[in-house]
N, C-alpha and C positions, 0 to 999 in steps of 0.2 A: 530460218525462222527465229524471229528473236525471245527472250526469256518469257516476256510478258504472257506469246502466243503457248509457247509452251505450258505455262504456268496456268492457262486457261482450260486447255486440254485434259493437262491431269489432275485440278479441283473438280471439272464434271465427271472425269474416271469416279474419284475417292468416292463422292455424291452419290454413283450409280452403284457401286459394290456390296450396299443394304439390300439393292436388289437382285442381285445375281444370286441363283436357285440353285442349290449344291446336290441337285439331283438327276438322277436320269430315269427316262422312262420310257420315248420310243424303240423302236428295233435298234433305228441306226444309231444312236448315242450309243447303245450298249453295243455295238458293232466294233465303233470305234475304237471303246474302250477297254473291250476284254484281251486285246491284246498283251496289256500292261501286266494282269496276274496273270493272263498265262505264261507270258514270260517272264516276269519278276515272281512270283511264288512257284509256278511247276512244271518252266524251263521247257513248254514245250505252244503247241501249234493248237490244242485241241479244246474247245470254248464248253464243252459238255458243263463241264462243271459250273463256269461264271454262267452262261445260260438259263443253267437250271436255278440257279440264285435268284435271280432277279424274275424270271417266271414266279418262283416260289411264293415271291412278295407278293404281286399282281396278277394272279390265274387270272381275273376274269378280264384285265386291262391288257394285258397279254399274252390271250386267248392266239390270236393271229401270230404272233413272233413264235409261240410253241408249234404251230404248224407248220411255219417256215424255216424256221431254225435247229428246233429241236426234235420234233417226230421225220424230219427230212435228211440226207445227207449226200456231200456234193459225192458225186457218181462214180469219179475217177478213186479217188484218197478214201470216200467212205467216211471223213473229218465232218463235223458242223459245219455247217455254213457259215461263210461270211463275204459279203459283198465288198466292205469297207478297207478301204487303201490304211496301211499302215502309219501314215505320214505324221496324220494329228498324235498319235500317240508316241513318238518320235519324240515331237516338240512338248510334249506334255510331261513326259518322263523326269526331265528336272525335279519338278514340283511332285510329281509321284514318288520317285523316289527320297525326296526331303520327308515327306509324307509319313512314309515308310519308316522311317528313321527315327521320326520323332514316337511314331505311336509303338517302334519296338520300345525305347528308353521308358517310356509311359505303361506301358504293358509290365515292364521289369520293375517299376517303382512301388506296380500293386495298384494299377490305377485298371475302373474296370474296361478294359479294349483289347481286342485284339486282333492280330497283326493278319489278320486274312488275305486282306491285298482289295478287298470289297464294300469294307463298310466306311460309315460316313467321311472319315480322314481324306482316305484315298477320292471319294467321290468330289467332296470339296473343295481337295487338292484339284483336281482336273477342271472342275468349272472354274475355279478365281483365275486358275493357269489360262483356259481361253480365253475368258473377259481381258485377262491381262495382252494378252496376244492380238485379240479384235482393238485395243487401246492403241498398242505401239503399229499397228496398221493403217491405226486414223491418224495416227502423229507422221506416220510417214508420207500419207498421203496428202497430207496438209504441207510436210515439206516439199512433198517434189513438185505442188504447185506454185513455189514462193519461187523455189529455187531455178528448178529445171524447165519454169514457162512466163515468169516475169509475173507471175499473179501477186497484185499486193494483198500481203499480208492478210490484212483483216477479210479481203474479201474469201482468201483461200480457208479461214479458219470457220469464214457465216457458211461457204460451203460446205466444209465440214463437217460443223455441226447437226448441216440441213441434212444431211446423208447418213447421219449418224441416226440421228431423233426420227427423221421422216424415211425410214428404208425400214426393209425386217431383218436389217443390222440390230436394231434394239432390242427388238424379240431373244435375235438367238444369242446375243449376250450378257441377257438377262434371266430370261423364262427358262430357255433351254442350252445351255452353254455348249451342253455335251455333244452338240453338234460339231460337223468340221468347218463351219464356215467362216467363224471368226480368226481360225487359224489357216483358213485359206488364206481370208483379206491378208493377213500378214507377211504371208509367203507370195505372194503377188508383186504386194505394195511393195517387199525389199529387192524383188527379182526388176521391178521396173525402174526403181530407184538406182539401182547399183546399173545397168543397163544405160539409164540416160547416163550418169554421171559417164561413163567410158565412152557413149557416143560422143560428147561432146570436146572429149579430149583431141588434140592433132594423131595422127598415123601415127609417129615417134613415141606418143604415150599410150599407143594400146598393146602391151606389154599381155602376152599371151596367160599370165599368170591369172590376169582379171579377168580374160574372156571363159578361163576356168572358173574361175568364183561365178560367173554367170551360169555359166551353164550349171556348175551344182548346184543351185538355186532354183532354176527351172527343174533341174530332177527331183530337188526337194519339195518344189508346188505341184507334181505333177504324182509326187507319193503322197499327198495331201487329200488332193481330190483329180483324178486321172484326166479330166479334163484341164486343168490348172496347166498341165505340160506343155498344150498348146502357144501357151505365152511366149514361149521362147523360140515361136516363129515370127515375133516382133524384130531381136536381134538378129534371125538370123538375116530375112529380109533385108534388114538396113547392112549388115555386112555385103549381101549382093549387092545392094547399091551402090555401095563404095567400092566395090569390085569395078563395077562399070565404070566411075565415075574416074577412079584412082587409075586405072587400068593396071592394079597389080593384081590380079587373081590367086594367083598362089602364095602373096602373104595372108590374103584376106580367106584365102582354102585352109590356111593353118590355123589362122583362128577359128572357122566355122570347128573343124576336127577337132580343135582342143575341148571347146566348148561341148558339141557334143558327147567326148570322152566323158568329161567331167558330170554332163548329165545322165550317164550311162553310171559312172560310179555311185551317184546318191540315189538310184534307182535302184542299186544290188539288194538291199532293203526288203525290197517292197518286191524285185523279181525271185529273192527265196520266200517270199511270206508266200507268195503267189502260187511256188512250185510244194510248200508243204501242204498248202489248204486243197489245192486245183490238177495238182499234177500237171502242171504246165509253168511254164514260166510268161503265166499272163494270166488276164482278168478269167474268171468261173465261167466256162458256154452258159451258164444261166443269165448272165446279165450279158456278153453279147450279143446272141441273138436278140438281144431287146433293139439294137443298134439297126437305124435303117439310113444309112447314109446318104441318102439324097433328100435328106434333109424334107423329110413334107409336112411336120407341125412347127415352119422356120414362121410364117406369121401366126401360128396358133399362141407359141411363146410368147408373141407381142401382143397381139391385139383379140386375142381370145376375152369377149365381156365376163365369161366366169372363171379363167386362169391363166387370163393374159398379164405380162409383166406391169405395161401401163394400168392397167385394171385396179391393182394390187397397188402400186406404186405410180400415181399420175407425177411423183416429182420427176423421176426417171425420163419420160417422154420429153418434158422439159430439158433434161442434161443430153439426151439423142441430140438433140436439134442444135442446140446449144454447140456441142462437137461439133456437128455438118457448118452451122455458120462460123465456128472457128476457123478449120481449115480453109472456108471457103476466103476469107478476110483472110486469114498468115500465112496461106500456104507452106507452114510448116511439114517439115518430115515426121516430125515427132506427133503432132498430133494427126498426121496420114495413118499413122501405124497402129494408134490407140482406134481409131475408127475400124481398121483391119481387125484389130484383137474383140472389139465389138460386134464385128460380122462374123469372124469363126465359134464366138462362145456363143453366139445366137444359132450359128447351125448345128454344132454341134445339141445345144438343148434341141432342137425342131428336131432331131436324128433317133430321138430318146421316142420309145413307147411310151413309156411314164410320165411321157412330157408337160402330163397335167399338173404334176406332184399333188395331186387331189390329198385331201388332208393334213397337210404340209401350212405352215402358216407362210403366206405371199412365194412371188419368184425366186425363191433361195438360191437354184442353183448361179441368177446372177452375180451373186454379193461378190465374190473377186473380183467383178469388173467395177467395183467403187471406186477406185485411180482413176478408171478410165470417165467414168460418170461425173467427176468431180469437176474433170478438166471442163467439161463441155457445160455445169450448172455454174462454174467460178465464169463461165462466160458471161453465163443471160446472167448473172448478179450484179455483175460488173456494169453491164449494159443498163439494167434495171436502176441504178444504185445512184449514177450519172445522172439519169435524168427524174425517176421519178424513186427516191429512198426507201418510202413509205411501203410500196410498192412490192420491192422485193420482201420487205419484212413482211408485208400481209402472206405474201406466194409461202415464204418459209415456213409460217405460223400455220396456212392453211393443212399445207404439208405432211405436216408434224401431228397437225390434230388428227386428219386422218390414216395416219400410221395407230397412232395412238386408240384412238377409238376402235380400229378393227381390232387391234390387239384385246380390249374392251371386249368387245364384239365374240372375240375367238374364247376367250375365255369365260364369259359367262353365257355361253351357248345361246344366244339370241340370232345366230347367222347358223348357216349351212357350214359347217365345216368342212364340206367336200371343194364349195365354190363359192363364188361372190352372187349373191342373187339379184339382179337390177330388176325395179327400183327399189327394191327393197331392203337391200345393203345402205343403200345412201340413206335414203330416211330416217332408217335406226340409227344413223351418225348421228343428228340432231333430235332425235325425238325420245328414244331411249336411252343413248348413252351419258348424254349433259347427267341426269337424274341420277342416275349408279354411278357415278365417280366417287364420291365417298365411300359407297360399297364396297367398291371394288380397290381403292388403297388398303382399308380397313382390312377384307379377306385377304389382299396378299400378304398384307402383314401378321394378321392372324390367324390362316387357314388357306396358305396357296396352295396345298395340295389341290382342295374341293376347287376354287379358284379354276385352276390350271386347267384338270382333268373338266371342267364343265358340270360338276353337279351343282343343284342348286339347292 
């Protein structure tokens, strides 16, 4: 991608970082993140304390996370609870510990802060750190459609963009950072990027070294968000192909093995966080048994009217389709496989009890799959752009409004926070929310707590 595209990417970053919320407030933000002081201030596994912190703020806002987290404790260990994969706090640690660093100098100057590992520094630290992370996931993703699919340029960056502004990509890199989902997209987008680049190499150049870098990558998306792991039945697939194809199986067995090894090692991580929280070297029996593997809310994720993916995001359906007529015209492998990686993160969500994410703002759990979404909206753009220009810009524009509006919506409590209510979601698009758009800039900039949380 050339300078220009890049240069456009990161002036909408700088633009967007006035609004990145240096707070956290759900369960799961504070899931993720109390990893960080417990092991950078007290070197151990046990969240009693960060827990009770951030309860202490919000009793009545986190009324429910004290029932969960703090009056409960998992069964085996007897430890707090926690659901949350280790992985985003991995990637965040940089900036925490910079963090760290600066407010001890600051603390020793006489300045009033202190070095708790909890207050504002460290929380700030972690949300710019994901915004920055969901950044270099859309940069990446915008490359592997210039480079690794022949998408030109500009149309790869209007996609983009559309993904960026029109998904609840926006949300979580703004309102609520401290989520893991912007540092999924990033662990994704690098695992698929580095991935094509090796497939496209000759036999001679796939030097076992890189099928390692792969696969730690896929162990590292997979200590992110546990589903993420899955990704890395992309490569291993196309290795079987090229097994049959090549008819060497036992070089392409030693790369499978390497790769695996490799994601075996960036998973040691997450397989001791696992065994001190769980007594096990895996996920809590609390959130397994949530798992029903034959997958039967597999169209509820899609096409559910109150928390179905489309529902939530109608660009999305658009980028489905978009993929099927790709493949259907290139017959490419590459975009065969991205459609596969779309069918397994779709069953995997349909597998989930929770599959509603009621309360949750949009399809979250699919934001990793924006690679894969890209590919298939850089299509109809393409298609659109050819013959009628206007066209696609109006598609983008509509898009984006209604991202934007729910977000509207979400936050100044005029919708069901549980679900989308038809008709009555869409109409407050245009009938309520045009009017409070001044309002609603105004309080986020001078009162997004009230904002955020819904009072009025």
């Amino acid at each position: 991608m050339s300078i220009r595209g890049e240069r456009w990417l990161a002036i909408a970053f700088l633009l967007l970082l006035p609004f990145v919320t240096p707070k956290l407030r759900g369960a799961d933000e504070i899931e993720y993140f109390s990893y960080l002081p417990s092991l950078v201030m007290d070197q151990d596994l046990d969240f009693s304390n960060e827990y009770l912190h951030f309860y202490s703020r919000d009793p009545k806002g986190l009324q429910g996370f004290k029932e969960t987290f703090l009056d409960r404790r998992e069964p085996v260990t007897g430890r707090p609870i926690n659901f949350a994969p280790i992985g985003s706090a991995l990637l965040w640690s940089p900036f925490y510990l910079l963090a760290h660093v600066a407010v001890v100098i600051a603390a020793r100057s006489g300045l009033p802060v202190v070095a708790d590992g909890v207050s504002w520094p460290y929380l700030a630290a972690v949300c710019f750190a994901s915004a920055f992370y969901g950044f270099l996931g859309l940069r990446l993703m915008a490359r592997l459609l210039v480079h690794h699919f022949d998408v030109e340029e500009r149309t790869a960056l209007f996609a983009t963009f559309a993904l960026w502004f029109g998904s609840p990509l926006l949300y979580y890199m703004t309102v609520a950072p401290g989520f893991s989902h912007a540092t999924s997209l990033f662990a994704v987008a690098l695992l698929l990027t580095r991935f094509l680049e090796e497939s496209e190499r000759t036999m001679k150049g796939l030097r076992l070294e890189r099928w390692a870098e792969i696969g730690f990558l896929g162990g590292l998306a997979g200590s992110v968000r546990e589903q993420d792991g899955f990704f890395l039945l992309l490569p291993g697939l196309w290795l079987l192909g090229e097994a049959v194809r090549r008819r060497a199986p036992l070089l392409l067995l030693a790369r499978t093995a390497v790769m695996a090894g490799a994601a075996f090692v960036a998973l040691i991580p997450q397989l001791l966080a696992y065994h001190a929280l769980n007594g096990r070297f895996g996920p809590t029996t609390l959130v397994a048994r949530k798992m029903d593997w034959s997958g039967p809310h597999v169209w509820d994720v899609l096409f559910d009217p109150g928390h179905g993916l489309f529902a939530w995001t109608p660009l999305l359906l658009l980028a489905v389709l978009g993929l099927v007529a790709r493949l259907a015209a290139k017959r490419e492998a590459a975009t065969a496989l991205f459609v596969v990686g779309f069918a397994v993160q779709t069953w995997l969500s349909g597998s989930v009890q929770s599959w509603t994410m009621a309360g949750a703002f949009g399809s979250r759990r699919f934001l990793s799959l924006l690679p894969v979404f890209a590919l298939g909206l850089a299509f109809v753009l393409s298609a659109l752009r050819r013959r009628t220009p206007a066209l696609a810009a109006i598609v983008v524009a509509l898009a984006i409004w209604w991202n934007v509006s729910l977000m509207v919506q979400f936050g100044l409590k005029i919708m069901d926070r549980q679900k989308l209510q038809w008709p009555d979601v869409a109409v407050k698009q245009v009938t309520e929310v045009p009017p409070r758009l001044f309002e609603v800039v105004q309080r986020y900039l001078t009162d997004r707590e009230a904002l955020v949380r819904g009072t009025r």
